[in-house]
C-alpha positions as CSV (number, residue, x, y, z in Angstrom):
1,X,-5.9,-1.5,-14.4
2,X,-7.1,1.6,-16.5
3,X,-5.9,3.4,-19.1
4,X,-6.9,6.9,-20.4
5,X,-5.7,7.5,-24.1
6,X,-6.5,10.2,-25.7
7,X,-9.3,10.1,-28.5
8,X,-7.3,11.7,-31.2
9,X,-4.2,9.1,-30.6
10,X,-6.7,6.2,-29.8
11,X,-4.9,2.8,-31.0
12,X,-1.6,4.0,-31.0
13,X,-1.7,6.0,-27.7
14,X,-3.0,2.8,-26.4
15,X,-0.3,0.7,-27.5
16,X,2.4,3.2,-26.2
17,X,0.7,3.0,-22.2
18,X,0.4,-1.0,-22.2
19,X,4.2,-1.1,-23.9
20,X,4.9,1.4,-20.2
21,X,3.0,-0.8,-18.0
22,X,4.3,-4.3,-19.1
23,X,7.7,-2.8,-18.9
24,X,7.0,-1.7,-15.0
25,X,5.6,-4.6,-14.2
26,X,7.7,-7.2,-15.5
27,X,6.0,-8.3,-19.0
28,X,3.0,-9.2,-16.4
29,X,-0.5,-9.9,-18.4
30,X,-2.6,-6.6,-18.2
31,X,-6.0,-7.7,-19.5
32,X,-8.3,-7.0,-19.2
33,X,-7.9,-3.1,-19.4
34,X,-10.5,-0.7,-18.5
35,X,-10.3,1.9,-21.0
36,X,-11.6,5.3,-20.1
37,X,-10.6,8.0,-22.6
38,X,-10.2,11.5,-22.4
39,X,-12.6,12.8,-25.2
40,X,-10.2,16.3,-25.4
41,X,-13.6,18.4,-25.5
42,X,-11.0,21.3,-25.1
43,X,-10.9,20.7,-29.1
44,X,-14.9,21.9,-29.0
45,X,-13.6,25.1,-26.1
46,X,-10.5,26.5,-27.7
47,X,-7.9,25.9,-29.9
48,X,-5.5,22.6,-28.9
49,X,-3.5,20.0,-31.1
50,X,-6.9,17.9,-30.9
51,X,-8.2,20.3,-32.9
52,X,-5.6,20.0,-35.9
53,X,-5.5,15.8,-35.1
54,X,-9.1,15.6,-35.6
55,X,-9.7,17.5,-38.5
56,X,-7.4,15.2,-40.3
57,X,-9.4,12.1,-39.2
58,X,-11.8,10.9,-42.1
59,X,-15.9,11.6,-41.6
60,X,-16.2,14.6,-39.6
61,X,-19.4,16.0,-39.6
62,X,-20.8,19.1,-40.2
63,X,-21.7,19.2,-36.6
64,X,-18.1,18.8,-35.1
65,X,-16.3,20.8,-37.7
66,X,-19.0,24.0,-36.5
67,X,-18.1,23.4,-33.0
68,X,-14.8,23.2,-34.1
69,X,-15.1,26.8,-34.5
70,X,-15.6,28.1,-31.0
71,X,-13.1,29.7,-28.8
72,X,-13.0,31.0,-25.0
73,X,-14.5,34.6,-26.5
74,X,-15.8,35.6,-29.5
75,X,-13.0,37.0,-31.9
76,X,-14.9,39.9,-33.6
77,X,-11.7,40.5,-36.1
78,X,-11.8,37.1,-37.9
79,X,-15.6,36.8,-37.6
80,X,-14.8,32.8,-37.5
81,X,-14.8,31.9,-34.0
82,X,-17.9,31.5,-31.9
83,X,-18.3,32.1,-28.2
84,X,-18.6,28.6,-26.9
85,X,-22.7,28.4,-25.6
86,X,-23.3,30.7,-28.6
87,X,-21.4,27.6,-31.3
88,X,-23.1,24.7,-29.1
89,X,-26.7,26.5,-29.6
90,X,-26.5,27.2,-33.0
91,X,-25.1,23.6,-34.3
92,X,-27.9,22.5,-31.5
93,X,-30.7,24.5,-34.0
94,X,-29.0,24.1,-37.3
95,X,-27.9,20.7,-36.9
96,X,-28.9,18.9,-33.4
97,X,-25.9,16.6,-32.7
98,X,-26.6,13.1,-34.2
99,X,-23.4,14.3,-36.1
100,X,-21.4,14.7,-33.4
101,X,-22.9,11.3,-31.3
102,X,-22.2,9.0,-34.6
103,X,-18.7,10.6,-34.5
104,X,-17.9,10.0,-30.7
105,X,-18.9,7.1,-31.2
106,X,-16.6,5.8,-33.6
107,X,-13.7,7.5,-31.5
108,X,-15.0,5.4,-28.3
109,X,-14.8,2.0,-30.1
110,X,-11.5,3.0,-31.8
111,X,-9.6,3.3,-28.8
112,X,-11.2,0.3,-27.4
113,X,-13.3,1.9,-25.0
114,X,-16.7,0.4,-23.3
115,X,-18.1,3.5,-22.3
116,X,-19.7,6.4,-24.2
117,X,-18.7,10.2,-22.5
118,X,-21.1,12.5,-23.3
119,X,-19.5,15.8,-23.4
120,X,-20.6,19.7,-23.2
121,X,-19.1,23.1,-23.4
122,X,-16.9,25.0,-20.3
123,X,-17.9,25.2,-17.1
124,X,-17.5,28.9,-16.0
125,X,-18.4,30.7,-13.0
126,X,-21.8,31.5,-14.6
127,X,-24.9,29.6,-13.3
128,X,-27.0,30.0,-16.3
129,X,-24.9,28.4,-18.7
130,X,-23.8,25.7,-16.0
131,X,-27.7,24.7,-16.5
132,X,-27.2,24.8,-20.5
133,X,-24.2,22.7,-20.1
134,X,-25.7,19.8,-18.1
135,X,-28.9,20.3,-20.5
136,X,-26.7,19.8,-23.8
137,X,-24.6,17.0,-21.6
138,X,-28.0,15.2,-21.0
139,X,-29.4,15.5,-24.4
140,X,-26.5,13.5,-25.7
141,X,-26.4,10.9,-23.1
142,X,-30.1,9.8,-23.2
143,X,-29.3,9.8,-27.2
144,X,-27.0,7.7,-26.6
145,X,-28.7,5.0,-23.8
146,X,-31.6,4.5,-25.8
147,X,-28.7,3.6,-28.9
148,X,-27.3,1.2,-26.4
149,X,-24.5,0.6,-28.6
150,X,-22.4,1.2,-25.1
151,X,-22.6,-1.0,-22.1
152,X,-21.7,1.8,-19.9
153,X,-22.3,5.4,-20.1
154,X,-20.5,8.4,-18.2
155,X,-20.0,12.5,-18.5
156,X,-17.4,14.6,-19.3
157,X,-16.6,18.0,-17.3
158,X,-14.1,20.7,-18.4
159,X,-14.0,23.0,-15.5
160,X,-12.2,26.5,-15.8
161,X,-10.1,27.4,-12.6
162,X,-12.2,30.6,-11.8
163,X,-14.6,28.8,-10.3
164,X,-12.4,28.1,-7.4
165,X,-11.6,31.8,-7.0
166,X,-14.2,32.4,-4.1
167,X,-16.5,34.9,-5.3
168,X,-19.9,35.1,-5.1
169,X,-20.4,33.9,-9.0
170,X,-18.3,31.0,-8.4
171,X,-19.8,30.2,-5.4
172,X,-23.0,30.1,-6.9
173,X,-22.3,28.3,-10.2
174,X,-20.7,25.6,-7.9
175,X,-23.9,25.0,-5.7
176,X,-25.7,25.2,-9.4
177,X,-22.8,22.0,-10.8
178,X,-23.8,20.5,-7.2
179,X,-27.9,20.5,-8.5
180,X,-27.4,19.7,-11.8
181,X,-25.0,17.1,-10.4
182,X,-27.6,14.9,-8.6
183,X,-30.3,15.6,-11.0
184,X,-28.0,13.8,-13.2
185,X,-27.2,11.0,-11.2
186,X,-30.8,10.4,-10.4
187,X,-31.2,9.3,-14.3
188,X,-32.9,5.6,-13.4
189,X,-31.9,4.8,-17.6
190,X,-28.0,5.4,-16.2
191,X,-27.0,3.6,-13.4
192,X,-23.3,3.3,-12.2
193,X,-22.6,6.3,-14.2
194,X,-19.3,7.4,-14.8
195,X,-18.3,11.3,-14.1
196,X,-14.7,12.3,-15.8
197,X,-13.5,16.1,-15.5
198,X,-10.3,18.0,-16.0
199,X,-9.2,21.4,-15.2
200,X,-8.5,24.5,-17.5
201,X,-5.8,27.0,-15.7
202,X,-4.3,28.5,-19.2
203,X,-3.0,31.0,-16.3
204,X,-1.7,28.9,-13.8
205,X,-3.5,30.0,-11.1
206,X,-4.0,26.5,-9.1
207,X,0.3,27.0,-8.9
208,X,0.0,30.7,-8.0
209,X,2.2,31.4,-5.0
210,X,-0.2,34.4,-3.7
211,X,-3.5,32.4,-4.9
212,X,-2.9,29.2,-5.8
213,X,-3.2,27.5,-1.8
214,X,-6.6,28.4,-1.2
215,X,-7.9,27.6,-4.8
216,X,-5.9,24.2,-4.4
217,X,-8.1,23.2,-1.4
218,X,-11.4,24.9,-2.8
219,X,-10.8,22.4,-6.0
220,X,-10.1,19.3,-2.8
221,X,-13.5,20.2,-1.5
222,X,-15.0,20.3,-4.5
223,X,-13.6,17.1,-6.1
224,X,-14.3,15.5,-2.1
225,X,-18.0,16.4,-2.8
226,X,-18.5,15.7,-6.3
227,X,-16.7,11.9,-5.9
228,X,-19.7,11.4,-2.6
229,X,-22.4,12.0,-4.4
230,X,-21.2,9.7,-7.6
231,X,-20.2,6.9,-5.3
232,X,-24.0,7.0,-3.3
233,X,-25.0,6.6,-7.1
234,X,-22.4,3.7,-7.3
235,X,-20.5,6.0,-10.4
236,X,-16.7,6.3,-10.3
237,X,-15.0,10.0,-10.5
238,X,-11.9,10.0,-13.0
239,X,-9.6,13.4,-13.1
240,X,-7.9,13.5,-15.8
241,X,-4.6,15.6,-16.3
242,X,-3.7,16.1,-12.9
243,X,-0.2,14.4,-13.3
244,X,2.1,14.8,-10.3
245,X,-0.7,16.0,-8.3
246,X,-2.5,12.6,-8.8
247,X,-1.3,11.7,-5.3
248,X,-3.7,15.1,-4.0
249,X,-6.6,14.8,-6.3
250,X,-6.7,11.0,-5.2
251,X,-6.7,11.5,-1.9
252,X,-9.2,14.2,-2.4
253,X,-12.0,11.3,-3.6
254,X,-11.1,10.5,-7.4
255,X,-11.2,7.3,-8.1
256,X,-8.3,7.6,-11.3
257,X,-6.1,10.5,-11.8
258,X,-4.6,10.2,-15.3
259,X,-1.4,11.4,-16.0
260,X,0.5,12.3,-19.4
261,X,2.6,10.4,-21.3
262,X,4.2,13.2,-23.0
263,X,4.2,17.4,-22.8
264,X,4.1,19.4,-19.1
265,X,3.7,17.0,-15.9
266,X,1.1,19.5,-14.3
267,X,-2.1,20.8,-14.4
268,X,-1.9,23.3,-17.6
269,X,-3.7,23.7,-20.9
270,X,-4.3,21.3,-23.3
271,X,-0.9,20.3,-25.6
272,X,-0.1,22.7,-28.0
273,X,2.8,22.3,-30.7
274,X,5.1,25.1,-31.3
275,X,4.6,27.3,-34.2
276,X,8.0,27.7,-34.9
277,X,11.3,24.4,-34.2
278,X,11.2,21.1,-33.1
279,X,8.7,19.9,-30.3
280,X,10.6,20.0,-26.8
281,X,12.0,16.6,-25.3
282,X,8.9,15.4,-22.7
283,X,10.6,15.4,-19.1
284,X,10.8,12.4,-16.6
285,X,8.6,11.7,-13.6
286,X,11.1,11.5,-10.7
287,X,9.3,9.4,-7.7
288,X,11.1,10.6,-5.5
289,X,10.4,14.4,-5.3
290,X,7.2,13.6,-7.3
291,X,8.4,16.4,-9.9
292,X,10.1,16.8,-13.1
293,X,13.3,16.1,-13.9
294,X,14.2,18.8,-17.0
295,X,15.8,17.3,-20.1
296,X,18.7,20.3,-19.0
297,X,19.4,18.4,-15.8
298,X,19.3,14.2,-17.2
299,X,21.4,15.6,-20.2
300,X,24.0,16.9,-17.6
301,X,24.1,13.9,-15.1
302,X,23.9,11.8,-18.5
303,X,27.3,13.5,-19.7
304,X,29.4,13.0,-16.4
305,X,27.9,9.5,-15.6
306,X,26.6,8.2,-18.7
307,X,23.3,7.4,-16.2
308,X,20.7,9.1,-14.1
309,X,18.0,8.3,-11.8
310,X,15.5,5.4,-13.2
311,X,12.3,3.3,-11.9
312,X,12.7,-0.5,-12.0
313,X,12.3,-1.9,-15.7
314,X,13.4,1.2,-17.6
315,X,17.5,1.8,-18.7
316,X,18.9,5.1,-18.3
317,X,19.1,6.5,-22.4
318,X,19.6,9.6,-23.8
319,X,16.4,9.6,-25.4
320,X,16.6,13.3,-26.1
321,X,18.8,12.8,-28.7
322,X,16.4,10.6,-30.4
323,X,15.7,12.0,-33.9
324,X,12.0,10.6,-33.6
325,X,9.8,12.0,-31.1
326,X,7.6,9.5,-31.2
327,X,10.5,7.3,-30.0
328,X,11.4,10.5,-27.2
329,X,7.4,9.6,-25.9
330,X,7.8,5.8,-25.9
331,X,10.7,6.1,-23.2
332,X,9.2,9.2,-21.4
333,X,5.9,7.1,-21.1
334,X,7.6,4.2,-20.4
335,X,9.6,6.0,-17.6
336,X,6.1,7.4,-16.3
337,X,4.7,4.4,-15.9
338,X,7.1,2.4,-14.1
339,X,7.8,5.4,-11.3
340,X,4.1,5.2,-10.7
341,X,3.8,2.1,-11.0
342,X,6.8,1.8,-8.1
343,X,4.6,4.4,-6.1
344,X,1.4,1.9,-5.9
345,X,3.7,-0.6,-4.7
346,X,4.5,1.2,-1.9
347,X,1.4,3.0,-0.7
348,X,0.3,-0.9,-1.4
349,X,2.6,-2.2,0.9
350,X,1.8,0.3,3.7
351,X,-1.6,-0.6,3.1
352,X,-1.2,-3.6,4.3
353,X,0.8,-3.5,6.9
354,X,-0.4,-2.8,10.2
355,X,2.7,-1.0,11.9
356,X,2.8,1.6,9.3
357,X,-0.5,3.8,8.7
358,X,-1.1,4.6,4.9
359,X,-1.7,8.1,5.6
360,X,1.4,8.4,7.5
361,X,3.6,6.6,4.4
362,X,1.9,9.0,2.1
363,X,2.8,11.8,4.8
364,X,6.3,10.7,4.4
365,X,6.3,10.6,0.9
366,X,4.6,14.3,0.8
367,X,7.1,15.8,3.1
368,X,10.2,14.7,1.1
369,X,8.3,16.1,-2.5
370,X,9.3,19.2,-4.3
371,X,5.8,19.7,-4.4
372,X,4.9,19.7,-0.8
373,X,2.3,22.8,-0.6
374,X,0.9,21.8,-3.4
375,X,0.1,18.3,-2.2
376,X,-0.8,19.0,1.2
377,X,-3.6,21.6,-0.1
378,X,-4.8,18.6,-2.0
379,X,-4.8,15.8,0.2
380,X,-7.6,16.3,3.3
381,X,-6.1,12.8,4.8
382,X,-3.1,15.0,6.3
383,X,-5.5,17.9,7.7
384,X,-3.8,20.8,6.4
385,X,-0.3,19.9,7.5
């Protein structure tokens, strides 16, 4: 079983996905855990409600409050944010990042992780700073093996969406992620290395109805290729953020697609609270179309039934009306859980039994989902249908 908190939550964020998984599976003991957080470098990229959590949490250092400061481009009004590569250099010069490793590594151990992620800037479709990225990556992980406060050791990827757009720069900083890929994985101090990535589509092209198809099954090949060459060098590939496409990017060769417990069930930027008003209610997963049900829609079914569709171990609630929304993220993540968990009982089942193919019970599944395109550009198992 694995879990993928986020670093800013850590403990607590925890505690609210075992609380979801004991209640789907029947107050069943869970340990051990392997705990594989998301280290929300999007907080190091551009602005997200990491940012704002972290800044709050005692000892930041210099190092991390500087790369605090960068954003996707260089805002030449304020004069206070830094083009990504041009923030990482600088606090690499000024600073180096001993800061910044001390300070991951207090986050690691506080949500009860085992392994250390080191982490880098964006991955565009520029080849040149694909090689700075896996440079500063690599600089931070050896740091950290010859600390060997970590039994294990992975990477952490944040990969913007335009390089599955199919031009020739994409192309080319793809075959350059491929290089720098196995270079990395040929560290002899790392084995069994761990390779974590998630997507940045602020746009929404990878749900684009003109667009979105063939970057959906440029991003399959890609993820196909990447999770190869980390299992020859016995790593394991973990997507993180991929929600109700889990099914896809699983199929794809991940070997964990995390989901989110609260905030949009889909590939999208990071979490960002509202500026102005309340946060809005997180939605349910819904199984059975593997899609959102909209607070809009339970709220209506709630008022003429008092009930609406549930996984096994969770009780229809109005949770919505919950003044807390802490409480609101408890039931949504509880809800979460227990429909996936239901899901992995099924393709489970099929698994094992001979009359019924897995790929044809995850075929079924697909064909029924309100997601269909989507998933079949993800999943290679159904070739393309």
């Amino acid at each position: 079983m694995v879990i993928t908190p986020y670093l800013s939550w850590s403990e607590s964020h925890g505690s609210v996905l075992r609380a979801g998984l004991r209640s789907a599976r029947g107050g069943a003991a869970l340990e051990p855990l392997l705990i594989l957080p998301d280290p929300e470098s999007e907080a190091f990229s551009f602005s997200c409600i990491a940012r704002n959590r972290y800044r709050k949490t005692s000892a930041v250092s210099v190092a991390v409050r500087e790369l605090m400061r960068c954003g996707l481009t260089h805002d030449r009004e304020r004069g206070e944010r830094l083009e990504v590569y041009q923030g990482w250099n600088h606090v690499e010069t000024a600073y180096g990042f001993a800061g910044l490793e001390k300070w991951l590594e207090t986050r690691y151990v506080d949500a009860g992780s085992r392994v250390f992620f080191a982490i880098g800037p964006i991955l565009r479709s520029n080849p040149t700073n694909v090689v700075r990225c896996f440079e500063l990556t690599r600089t931070i992980l050896l740091d950290e093996v010859n600390a060997a406060v970590f039994p294990m050791y992975g990477v952490h990827l944040i990969l913007h969406v335009e390089l599955f757009n199919g031009s020739e720069e994409a192309k080319a900083a793809l075959g350059m992620i491929y290089e720098q890929l196995e270079i990395l994985l040929a560290f002899q101090a790392v084995p069994d290395l761990f390779v974590s990535f998630k997507i940045h589509d602020a746009s929404g092209d990878l749900q684009d109805p003109q667009v979105g198809s063939a970057r959906r099954r440029a991003l399959s090949e890609f993820v196909s290729d990447v999770a190869e060459r980390v299992r020859r060098a016995r790593g394991a590939l973990i997507a993180h953020n991929f929600a109700n496409l889990g099914l896809g990017i699983l199929d794809s060769g991940a070997d964990v697609a995390a989901f989110r417990v609260s905030g949009p069930m889909r590939i999208d930027m990071p979490i960002q609270v509202p500026r102005k008003g309340p946060r809005r209610s997180p939605t349910l997963l819904n199984p059975g179309t593997l899609s959102e049900d909209t607070v809009d829609a339970l709220a209506a079914r709630w008022r003429a039934k008092k009930a609406f569709p549930v996984p096994h171990g969770v009780e229809p609630q109005p949770y919505w009306n919950s003044s807390s929304y802490q409480d609101q993220v408890l039931y949504a993540s509880h809800t979460r859980c227990a429909g996936l968990v239901e899901l992995g009982r099924e393709y489970r089942a099929a698994g094992v039994d001979g009359s019924i193919p897995l790929s044809e019970a995850l075929r079924s599944r697909i064909m029924q989902s309100e997601i269909r395109q989507q998933l079949v550009d993800l999943c290679p198992s159904l070739g393309g249908v």
